[in-house]
Structure formats: C-alpha cells, structure tokens
C-alpha angles and dihedrals in degrees: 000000000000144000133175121199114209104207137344116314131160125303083239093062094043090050092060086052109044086046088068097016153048096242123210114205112201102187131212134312084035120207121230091230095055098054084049090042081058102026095090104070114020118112095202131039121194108195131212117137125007141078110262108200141168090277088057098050096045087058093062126092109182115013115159100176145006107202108189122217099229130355117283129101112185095106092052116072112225109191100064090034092058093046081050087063092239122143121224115208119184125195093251104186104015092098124028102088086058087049097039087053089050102053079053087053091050095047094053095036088053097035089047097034086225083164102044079051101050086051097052095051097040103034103019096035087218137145098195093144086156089078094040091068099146139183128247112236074229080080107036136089106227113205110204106199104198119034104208127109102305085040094063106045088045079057094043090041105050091033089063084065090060095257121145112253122212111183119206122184136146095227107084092199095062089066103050109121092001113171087226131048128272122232135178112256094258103057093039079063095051098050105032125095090187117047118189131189115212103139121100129266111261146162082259104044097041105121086008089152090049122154106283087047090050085055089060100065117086119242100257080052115133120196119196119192113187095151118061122345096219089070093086127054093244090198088056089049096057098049090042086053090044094050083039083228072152139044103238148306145253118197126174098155131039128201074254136042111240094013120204119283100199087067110122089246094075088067094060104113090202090064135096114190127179127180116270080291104128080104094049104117125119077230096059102039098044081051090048096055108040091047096050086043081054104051086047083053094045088060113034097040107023096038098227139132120264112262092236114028102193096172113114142162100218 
C-alpha cells in the first residue's frame, strides 16, 4: 500500500502513515513532474501544496482518497476527482482557532500601527508617539465576510472586545439566529472599520474586494485576508493603499505563493503582509496532520468512508 505526501506536515502525521504504508514525501515546493511521475501507483494522497488537475488524475490507477491538509479546495479540481470515484476529506476543525486568533493579531496590529512602531523605534530610532495615535476594536464595527467556522470564532472573538459585528454570507442558512446583524456586503464595506475575509475562493468570489468595493470603504477602513489571496484585486489594493483611500492592510496570503516582491504592493507603507502563516501553530499543523493521516487510514485499512467527503461534480 502507497501513499504519497504532497509538502511538509507534522512527524505525527507521518508516523500513522508510515505504521500501514510506504510513504512518499514530496516536499515542499512540490514540482508538477514529480506528483505525475507518482501519481501512477500510490493507493492514498495527503494533500497539502500543489494543483491537482485532470492530467493528474488521469495519471492515477488506483486512488482511493485524496485527504487535504486544511480546508481549502481551490487548488483540487473536483470535478474530475469526484468522476474518478475518489473521495476528498478536509480537516475541518483542526485550524481555525490558529487562523481566528490571528485575524485578532492582524486588527489590533493595523488599528494600533504596532509595525509601523516597532520600525520607527529599531530602525528609525525615533519616539514620535505623536504619529502612532490608534483606535481601540471597543469603538469599531467589525464586518465578517464569510460565516463558517473561522467566521464565527473572529465574531465571537472580537466581539468579546466590545466591537460591533456585521455578518455577511451568501448562504443564507448560515445566518439563521446570529448573535450579530446581518448586512449585505456593501454595506458591511461602507460601515466597518475593520473588514475580514473568511469565505473560499471561488469562481464567484475571485476579485470579491475589487475597486469599486475598495471605494466603499471609508479612509480609516482596515481589511484583513486570511483565507485565499485571490479574493482581493491585489493591483486595486495597491492603488487604494498608495492613495491611503483606506486605512491599512493585512495580507497573509497573495493570487500567487510566493507572490512577487517586486509588485508594487509591497511598497505600500500602511500594509503588513506574512507568509500564508495564520495556521502556523504547532497546534494546527499537528491537528491537520494527524487528522488527514487519519482519514487516509479510515479508508484504506478500515475500509470505511471519509468523514467529510468534499468531491463533487457540480
């Protein structure tokens, strides 16, 4: 029995695997070639980085499940997975918290300039406290975009400091009996100080926070994305950043990673920007990998189904 490992997770993870399998670890940054050139003969994929497409699939003959390491699926492609018969399982629960407290991290970080302070002490050797005024989260309307799992504990979380929640999500379902009041996303973007991504990349959210969104948001405005990079314009961003139409930015993950550093993003003064490391907790990644280890387990020894089947041909 195979199983092939697409980027770096947790020794814990490895250690279920390796007890039932021969385990291939493809680490990260992980070619194209060398998934196709594995593809063929392995029984078990944990997913972590790495574009899964028709091609790849194709090259597969007998793939029994695909458990991501996380929960986003924007780079499998479902559709093929799911004619092939393959079950796709995420680790639903095993980061949020990490990203949720996060988000926290980003909103005080922008509201209070706590990076444009350490700068001007370390590298400026300045005490201009005067130019570092902030705002407390007690006085701000906070607008979640995206009500799953993340969603809720950033509500619960920065609700807890007294700030104003507005909930927007195109699942109507999802806010049926919410402690906090809905809003349309819009308006969410005209009345929050504090804006925060938590919804998945899709064809319909791809450039959500475009230009003209970006001008709706008033000029002491913050946006946090934590989620998928591709749900902001990255080039009206930066002009909206540049022309400081908004207060600041958070960005922990870019359309492309790495991105380029040379975009002209990476020159606004009013960003802070981290590397796809909201998950990073020895918490979350030990979760995500024993969880996806276990789901590979579940259905190649136990003979059971996945707890979360994702794949879909719609």
């Amino acid at each position: 029995m195979k199983v092939l490992v697409l980027g770096n997770v947790h020794p814990k993870g490895l250690d279920i695997l390796t007890a039932f399998a021969d385990v291939t670890v493809l680490p990260e940054p992980v070619a194209r070639d060398d998934v196709l050139a594995h593809i063929g003969d392995v029984d078990g994929m944990l997913h972590k980085v790495g574009r899964i497409d028709a091609e790849i699939i194709a090259g597969q003959s007998r793939l029994r499940v695909i458990a991501r390491h996380g929960v986003g699926l924007d780079d499998l492609d479902l559709r093929s997975i799911a004619t092939a018969g393959i079950p796709v399982s995420t680790t639903e629960t095993a980061n949020s918290n990490a990203v949720a407290e996060a988000t926290v991290g980003y909103a005080l970080s922008l509201l209070r300039h706590f990076g444009r302070a350490d700068d001007m002490v370390k590298h400026d050797h300045s005490w201009a406290r005067e130019s570092l005024m902030g705002r407390e989260l007690s006085n701000c309307t906070v607008g979640v975009v995206g009500y799953g799992r993340i969603g809720r504990l950033v509500a619960g979380y920065l609700a807890a400091f007294g700030a104003d929640v507005l909930i927007n999500d195109d699942n109507d379902a999802a806010l049926t009996d919410i402690p906090y009041r809905a809003a349309s996303l819009d308006e969410l973007l005209r009345t929050s100080d504090v804006v925060s991504l938590h919804c998945p990349l899709t064809p319909k959210t791809r450039h959500l926070i475009d230009g003209p969104r970006l001008k709706l948001m008033h000029e002491h405005a913050v946006l946090i994305n934590t989620a998928r990079g591709a749900l902001i314009d990255q080039d009206a961003l930066a002009e909206a950043l540049t022309e400081r139409a908004i207060g600041g930015a958070a960005l922990d993950v870019f359309e492309a990673e790495p991105p380029n550093f040379d975009d002209p993003l990476f020159a606004c003064p009013n960003l802070i920007t981290t590397p796809h490391v909201a998950a990073m907790t020895f918490e979350a990644q030990t979760a995500m990998a024993v969880q996806a280890a276990s789901e590979i387990r579940k259905v190649l020894v136990e003979g059971r189904e996945p707890s979360n089947n994702v794949a879909t041909t719609e």
